[in-house]
N, C-alpha and C positions, 0 to 999 in steps of 0.2 A: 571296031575302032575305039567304042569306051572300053573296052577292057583293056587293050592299050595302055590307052592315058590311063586309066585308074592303074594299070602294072608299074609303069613309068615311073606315075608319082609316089607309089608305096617306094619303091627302088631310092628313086630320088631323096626321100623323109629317112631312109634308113640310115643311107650313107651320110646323109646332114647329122644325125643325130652319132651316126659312129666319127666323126670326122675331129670332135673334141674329146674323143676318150681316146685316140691316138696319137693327139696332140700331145694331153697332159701324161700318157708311159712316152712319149719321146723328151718332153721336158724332165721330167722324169729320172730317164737314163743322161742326161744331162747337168743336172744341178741335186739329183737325190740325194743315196745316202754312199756314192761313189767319190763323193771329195777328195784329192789326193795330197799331201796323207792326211790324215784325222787328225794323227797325235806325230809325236816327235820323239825318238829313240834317244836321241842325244843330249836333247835341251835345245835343241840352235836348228835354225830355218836350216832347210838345204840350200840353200843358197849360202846363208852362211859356213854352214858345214862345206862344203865342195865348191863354193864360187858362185859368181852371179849367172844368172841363168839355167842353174841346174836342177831348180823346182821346175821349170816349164820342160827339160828333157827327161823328169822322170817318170818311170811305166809302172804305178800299182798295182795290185792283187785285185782283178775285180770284187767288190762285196757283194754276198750273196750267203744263203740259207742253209743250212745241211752240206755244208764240205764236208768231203772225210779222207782223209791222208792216214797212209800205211807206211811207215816208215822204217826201212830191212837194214837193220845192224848185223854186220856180219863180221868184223873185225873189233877188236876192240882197240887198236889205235890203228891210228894214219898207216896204212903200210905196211899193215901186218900181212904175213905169207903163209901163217901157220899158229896153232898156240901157244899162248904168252899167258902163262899165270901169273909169272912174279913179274911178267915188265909193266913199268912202269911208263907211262906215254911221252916221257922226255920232252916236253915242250910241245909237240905234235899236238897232244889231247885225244882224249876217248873218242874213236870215231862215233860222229853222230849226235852226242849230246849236244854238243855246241850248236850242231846244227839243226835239231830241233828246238831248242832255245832260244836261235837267232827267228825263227819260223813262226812261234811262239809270240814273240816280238811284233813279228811284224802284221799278224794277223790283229792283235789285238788293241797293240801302241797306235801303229802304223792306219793300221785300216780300220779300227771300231768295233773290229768284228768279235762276238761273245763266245766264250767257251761252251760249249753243249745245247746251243740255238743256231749260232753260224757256221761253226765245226768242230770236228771233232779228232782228235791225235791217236794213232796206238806204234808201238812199235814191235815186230813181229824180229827175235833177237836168236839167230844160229853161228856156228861155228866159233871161233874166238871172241866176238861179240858177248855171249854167253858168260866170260869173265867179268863181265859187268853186273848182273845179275846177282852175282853171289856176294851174299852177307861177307862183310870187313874188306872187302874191294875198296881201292883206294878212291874211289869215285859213287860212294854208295852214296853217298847224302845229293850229291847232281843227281840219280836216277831217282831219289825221294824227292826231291822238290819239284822232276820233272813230275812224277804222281801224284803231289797237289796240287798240280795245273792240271789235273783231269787226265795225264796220259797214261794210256793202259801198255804195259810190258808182257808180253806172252815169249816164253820160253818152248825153243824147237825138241822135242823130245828124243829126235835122234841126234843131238848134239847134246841130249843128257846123258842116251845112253855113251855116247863118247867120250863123255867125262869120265864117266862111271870105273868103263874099262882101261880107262888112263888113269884111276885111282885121284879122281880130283875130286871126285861125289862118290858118294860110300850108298852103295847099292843098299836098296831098301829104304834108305833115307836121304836122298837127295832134296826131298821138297823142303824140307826144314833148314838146310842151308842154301835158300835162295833168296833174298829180301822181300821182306813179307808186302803181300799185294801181287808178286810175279802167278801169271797164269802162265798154262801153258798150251800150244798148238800140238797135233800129233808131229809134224814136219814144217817146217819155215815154208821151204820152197812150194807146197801145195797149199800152205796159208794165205801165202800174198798171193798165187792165182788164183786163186778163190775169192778173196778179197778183192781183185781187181774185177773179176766175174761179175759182184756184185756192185760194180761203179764205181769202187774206192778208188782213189789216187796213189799210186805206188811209188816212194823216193828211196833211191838208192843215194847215202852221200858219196 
């Protein structure tokens, strides 16, 4: 019967003693470092921006540690069906930069969150997309500034050799016409399942 009571009350002391450390991770998840939003993209509350009541219906990014987003350019504008050297995005825009930009934005404006403690960018670039990539592209300087925000651009190698033999990359030397910092994957499409293998977040725009 005393061992009992003595089990009882170790039980009892433990759960008293856990009963404020799951208090203070619920308060926690509550009032932490999940505020919505942190910062403001625009200059103007949401509410002012969209109307009244539209900060109480908005749904932020949870904040959190080690995100890591893989992001598959596969076209190089809105709508492309096939390759496009000399088009130019006509208003459309370069698929995907904007959209990592906007992403960019919101991770770090928006939610507080730090480049290479809370997450992390790459984008993994085949098929027309690939026209992006190459040095005097009419959007080289957007993929450079994206690469001082920390995002890494890897180039699909069978969409180099597809250059190559379309005479857009001059064999033997294609790495020296690509904007310097581009790496490269053997394949796009076995990049990003690998990279999702390994718990990455995979965004097609």
């Amino acid at each position: 019967m005393k061992k009992i009571a003595k089990y009882g009350a170790v039980v009892g002391i433990l759960a008293f003693l856990s009963f404020p450390m799951f208090a203070q991770a619920g308060e926690h998840d509550r009032h932490g470092n999940n505020e919505c939003p942190v910062g403001l993209v625009s200059g103007l509350t949401l509410d002012q921006e969209f109307g009244p009541g539209s900060s109480t219906i908005t749904h932020c990014v949870k904040v959190r540690h080690h995100l890591q987003v893989a992001v598959e350019i596969n076209r190089k504008c809105r709508g492309d069906m096939g390759p496009a050297p000399d088009r130019v995005c006509s208003g459309s825009g370069p698929d995907a930069l904007g959209n990592m930009e906007n992403m960019i934005k919101d991770y770090e404006i928006t939610s507080g969150m730090k480049r290479g403690h809370d997450y992390e960018m790459i984008a993994i670039v085949h098929g027309s997309g690939g026209f992006l990539l190459l040095k005097g592209n009419e959007y080289e300087d957007r993929v450079k500034n994206l690469m001082d925000e920390g995002v890494k651009f890897y180039f699909c190698q069978n969409t180099a050799r597809g250059f190559i033999r379309g005479g857009i990359l001059p064999l033997g030397d294609a790495t020296e016409q690509l904007i310097d910092g581009v790496e490269y994957v053997t394949a796009g499409f076995t990049a990003l399942a690998d990279k999702e293998q390994l718990g990455w977040s995979v965004v097609t725009p």
